[in-house]
N, C-alpha and C positions, 0 to 999 in steps of 0.2 A: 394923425397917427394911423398908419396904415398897415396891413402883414410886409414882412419881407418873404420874397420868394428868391431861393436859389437855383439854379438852373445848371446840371452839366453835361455838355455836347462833348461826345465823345466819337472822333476822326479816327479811320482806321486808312492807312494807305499801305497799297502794297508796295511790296520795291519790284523792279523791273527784274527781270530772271536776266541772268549772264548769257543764254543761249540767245535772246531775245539784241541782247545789243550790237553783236554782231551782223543783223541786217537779215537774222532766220525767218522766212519767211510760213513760219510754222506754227500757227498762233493758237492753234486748240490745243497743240502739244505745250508750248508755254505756257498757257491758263493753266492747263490740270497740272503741271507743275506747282507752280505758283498756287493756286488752290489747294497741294498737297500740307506746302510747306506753312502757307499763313494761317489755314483754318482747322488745326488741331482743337479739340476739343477736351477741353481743360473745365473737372467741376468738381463742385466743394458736397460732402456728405459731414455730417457729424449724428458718433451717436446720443450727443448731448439735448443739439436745439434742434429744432423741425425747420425746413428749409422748403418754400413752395414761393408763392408770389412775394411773401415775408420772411424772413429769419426769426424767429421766434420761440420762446424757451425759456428765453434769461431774465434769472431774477434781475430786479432794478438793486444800484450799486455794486453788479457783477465791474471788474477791472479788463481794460482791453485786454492785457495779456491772457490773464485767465481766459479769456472770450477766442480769443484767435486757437491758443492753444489746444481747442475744443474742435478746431474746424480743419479737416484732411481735405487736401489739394491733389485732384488724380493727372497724370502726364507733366510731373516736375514743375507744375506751376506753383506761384506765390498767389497770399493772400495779402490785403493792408485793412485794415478796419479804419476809415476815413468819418472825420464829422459831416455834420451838414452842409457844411462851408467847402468841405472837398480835402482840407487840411489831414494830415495825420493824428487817429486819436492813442494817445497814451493814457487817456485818463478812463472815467465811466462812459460803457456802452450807456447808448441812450437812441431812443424814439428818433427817427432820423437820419442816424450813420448811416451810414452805406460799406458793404464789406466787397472791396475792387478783388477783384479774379483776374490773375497774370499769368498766361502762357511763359513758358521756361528762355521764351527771349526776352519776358517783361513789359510784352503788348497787355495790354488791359482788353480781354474778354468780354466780362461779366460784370454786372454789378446788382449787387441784391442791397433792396432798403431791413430793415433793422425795425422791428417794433417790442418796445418793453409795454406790457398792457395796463393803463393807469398812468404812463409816465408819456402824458398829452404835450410837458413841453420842449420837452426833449432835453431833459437836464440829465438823465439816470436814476432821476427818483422819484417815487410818488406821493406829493405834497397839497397841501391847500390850495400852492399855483397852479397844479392840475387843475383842481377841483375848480379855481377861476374860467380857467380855459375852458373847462364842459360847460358849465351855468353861461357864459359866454355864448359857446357854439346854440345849444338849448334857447335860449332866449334870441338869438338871431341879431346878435349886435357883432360875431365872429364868426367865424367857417373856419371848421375843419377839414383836412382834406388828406388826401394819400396815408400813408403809414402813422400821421397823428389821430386821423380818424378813427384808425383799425388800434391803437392807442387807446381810445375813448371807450371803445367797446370790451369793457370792464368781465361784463357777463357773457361775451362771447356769443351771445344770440346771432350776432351778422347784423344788427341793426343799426350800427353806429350809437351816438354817443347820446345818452337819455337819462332821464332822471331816475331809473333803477340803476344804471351806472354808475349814478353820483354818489347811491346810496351805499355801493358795493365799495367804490372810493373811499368815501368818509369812513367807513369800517375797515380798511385799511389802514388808515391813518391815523387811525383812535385805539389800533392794536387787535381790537376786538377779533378780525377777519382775515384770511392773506389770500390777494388776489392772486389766482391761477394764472401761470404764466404755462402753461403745457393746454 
């Protein structure tokens, strides 16, 4: 029994400029063309979630729609809220998504990962399988990593995933407490 790791390489090709097929032997003028046209720059603000190395903000059991609907796209581009797998998600944001950023031809940009804090396994919620997965990482029988780590960090110290965390978890889950997601 081992992690799975997903991985996504993202290929950008330019197309050949129309001046260029012709035989124009004008190649810095074709780049900055070509450079004008593919590298528009297209990005997401919202004044809902904080948006930096993470996406972050949303309560756990927030709905994609609700979640997109929340995120403004500047120079006519599109957004998708993608699970972990890369799939399109319709259902709950969760620890892991990834929110694709698409220039107005529907090149893919950008991609920003998604951290709900507490919801360590990327379901959308925060449950006792959290709680598995920090006692897990904490004991050193599991690694956490990337946006599930920044997940675990419950108390937002920057430390990653520790047993005041777990404690902030369990008070979460017992009603008592509700994790900061701001």
């Amino acid at each position: 029994s081992g992690d799975t790791r997903t991985y996504t390489i993202n290929i950008n090709r330019q197309a050949a400029s129309a001046n260029n097929a012709g035989g124009n032997n004008n190649q810095n003028n074709n780049n900055q063309n070509n450079n004008n046209q593919n590298n528009t720059d297209v990005n997401i603000t919202s004044g809902k979630y904080s948006i930096g190395t993470y996406i972050t903000g949303i309560e756990p059991g927030t709905g994609a729609a609700d979640f997109v609907k929340n995120i403004a796209v500047s120079a006519s581009g599109t957004v998708k809220l993608l699970t972990s797998s890369g799939s399109e998600n319709s259902g709950k944001v969760a620890t892991g998504n990834k929110v694709a950023v698409y220039d107005a031809s529907g090149n893919l940009k950008k991609t920003y990962d998604i951290v709900v804090y507490g919801d360590i396994n990327g379901d959308g919620a925060v449950n006792a399988l959290d709680m598995i997965k920090l006692n897990r990482h904490i004991l050193g029988k599991g690694t956490l990593t990337g946006a599930y780590l920044e997940a675990a960090d419950a108390n937002r110290k920057g430390d990653g995933g520790n047993a005041l965390d777990m404690i902030i978890m369990n008070r979460h889950i017992l009603g008592k407490s509700k994790i900061s997601q701001n």
